[in-house]
Residue frames relative to the residue before (quaternion, step in Angstrom):
aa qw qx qy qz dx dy dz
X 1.0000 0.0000 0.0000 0.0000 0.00 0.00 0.00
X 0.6155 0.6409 -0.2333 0.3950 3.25 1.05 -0.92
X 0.5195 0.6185 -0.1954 0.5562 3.53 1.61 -1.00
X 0.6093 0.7356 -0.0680 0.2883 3.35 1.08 -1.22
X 0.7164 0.3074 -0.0023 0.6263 2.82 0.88 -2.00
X 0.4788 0.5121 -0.4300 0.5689 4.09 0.81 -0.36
X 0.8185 0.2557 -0.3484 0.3786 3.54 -0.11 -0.76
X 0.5363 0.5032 -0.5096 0.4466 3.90 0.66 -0.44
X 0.7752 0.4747 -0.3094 0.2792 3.54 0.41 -0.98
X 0.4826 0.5659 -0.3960 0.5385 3.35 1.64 -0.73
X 0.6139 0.5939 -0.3513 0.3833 3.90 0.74 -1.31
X 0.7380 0.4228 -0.2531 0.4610 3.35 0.65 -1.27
X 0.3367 -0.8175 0.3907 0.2562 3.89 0.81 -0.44
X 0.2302 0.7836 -0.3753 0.4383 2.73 1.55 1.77
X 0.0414 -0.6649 0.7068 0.2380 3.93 -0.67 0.15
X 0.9139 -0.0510 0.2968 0.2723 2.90 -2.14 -0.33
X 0.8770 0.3175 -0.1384 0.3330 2.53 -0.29 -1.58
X 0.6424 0.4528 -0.3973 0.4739 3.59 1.30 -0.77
X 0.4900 0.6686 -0.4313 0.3562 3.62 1.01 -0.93
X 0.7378 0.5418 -0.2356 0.3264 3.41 0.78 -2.04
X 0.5751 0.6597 -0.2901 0.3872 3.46 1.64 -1.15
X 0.6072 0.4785 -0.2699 0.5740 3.87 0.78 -1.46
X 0.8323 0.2240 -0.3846 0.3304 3.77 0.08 -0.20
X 0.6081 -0.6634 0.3536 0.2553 3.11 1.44 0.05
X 0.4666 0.5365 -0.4675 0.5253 3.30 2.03 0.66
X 0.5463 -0.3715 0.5515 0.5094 3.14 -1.83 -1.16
X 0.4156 -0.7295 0.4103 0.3559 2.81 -1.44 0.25
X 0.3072 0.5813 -0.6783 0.3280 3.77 0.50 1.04
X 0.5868 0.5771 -0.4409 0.3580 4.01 0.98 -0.70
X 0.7633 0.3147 -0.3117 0.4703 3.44 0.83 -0.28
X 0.5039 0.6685 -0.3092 0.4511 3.27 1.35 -0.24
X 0.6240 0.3560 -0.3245 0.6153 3.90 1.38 -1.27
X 0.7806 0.5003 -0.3630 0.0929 4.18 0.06 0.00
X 0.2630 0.8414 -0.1241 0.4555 2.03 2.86 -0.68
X 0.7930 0.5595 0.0530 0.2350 2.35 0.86 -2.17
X 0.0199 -0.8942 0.2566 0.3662 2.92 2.04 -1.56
X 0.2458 0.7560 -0.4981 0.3462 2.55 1.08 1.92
X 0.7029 0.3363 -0.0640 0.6235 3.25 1.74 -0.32
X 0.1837 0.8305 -0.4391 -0.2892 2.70 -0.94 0.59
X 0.7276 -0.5250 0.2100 0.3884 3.91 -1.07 0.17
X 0.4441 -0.4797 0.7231 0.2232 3.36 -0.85 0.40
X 0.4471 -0.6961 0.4862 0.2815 3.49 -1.53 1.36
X 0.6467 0.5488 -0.4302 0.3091 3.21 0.85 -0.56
X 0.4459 0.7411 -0.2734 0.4209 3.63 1.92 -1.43
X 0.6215 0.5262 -0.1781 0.5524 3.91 1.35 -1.70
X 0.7182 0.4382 -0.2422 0.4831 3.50 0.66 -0.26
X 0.4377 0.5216 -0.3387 0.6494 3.55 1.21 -0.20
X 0.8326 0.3062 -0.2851 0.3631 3.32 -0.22 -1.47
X 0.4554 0.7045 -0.4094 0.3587 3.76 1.40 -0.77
X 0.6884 0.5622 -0.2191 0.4026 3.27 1.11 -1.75
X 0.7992 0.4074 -0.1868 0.4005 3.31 0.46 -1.08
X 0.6376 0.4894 -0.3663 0.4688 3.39 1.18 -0.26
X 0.2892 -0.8395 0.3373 0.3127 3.21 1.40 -0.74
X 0.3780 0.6432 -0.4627 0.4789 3.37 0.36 1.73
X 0.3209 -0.7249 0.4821 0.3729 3.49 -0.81 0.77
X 0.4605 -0.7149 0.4939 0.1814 3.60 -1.14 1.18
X 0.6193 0.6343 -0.3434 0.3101 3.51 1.25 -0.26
X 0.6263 0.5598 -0.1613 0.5180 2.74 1.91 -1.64
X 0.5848 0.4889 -0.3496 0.5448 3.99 0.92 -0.20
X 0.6313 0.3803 -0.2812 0.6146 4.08 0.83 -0.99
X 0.6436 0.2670 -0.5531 0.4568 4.21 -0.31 -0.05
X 0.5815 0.7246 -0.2650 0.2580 3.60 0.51 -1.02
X 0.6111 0.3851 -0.1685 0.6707 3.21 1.47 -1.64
X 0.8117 0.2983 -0.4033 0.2991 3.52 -0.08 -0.89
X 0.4298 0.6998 -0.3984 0.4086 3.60 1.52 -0.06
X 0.7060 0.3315 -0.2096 0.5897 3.65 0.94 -0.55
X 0.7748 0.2497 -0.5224 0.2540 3.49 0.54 0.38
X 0.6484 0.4199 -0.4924 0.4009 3.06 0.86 0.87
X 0.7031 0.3293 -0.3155 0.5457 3.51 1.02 1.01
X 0.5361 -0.7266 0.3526 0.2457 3.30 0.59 1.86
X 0.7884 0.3975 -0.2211 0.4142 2.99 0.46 -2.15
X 0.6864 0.4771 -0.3241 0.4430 3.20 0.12 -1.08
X 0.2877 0.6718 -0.5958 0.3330 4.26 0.80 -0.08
X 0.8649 0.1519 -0.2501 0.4077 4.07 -0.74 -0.92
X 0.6326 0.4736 -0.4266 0.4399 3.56 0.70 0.33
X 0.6212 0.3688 -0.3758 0.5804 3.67 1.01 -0.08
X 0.6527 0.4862 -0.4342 0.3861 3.74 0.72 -0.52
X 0.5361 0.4989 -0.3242 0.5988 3.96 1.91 -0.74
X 0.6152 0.4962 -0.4105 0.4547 3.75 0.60 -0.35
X 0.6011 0.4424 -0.2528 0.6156 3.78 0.78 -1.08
X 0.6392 0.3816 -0.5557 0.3702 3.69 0.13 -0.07
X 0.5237 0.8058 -0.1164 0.2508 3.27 1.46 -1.64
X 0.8979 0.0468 0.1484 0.4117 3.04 0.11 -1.76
């Protein structure tokens, strides 16, 4: 997931620090999850969904769609990067 949220934000042409700004943290909070010193709270993953701008639902059916279908695992994790 963590892979995830780095790339939407890189997608969106956002750093940290602006990311950290829209939620109203510092920006070490996005820096320790990045980081994978931290992790989010779902509700925390929603925030960050918002501000990065992406729909968090369409990334969470996607993942949990591939873990129960091995095969189908790096094409929902390339979809969740995606969409």
């Amino acid at each position: 997931m963590r892979s995830v949220l780095i790339k939407r934000r890189k997608a969106a042409g956002l750093t940290q620090a602006e990311v950290a700004t829209r939620l109203g943290k510092p920006q070490s909070f996005v820096a320790k999850y990045e980081g994978g010193h931290r992790r989010l709270q779902l509700t925390e993953f929603l925030s960050v969904a918002d501000a990065i701008g992406f729909d968090a639902a369409y990334v969470i059916r996607n993942l949990a769609f591939a873990e129960h279908r091995p095969i189908a695992r790096a094409e929902a994790r390339r979809n969740a990067d995606m969409g």
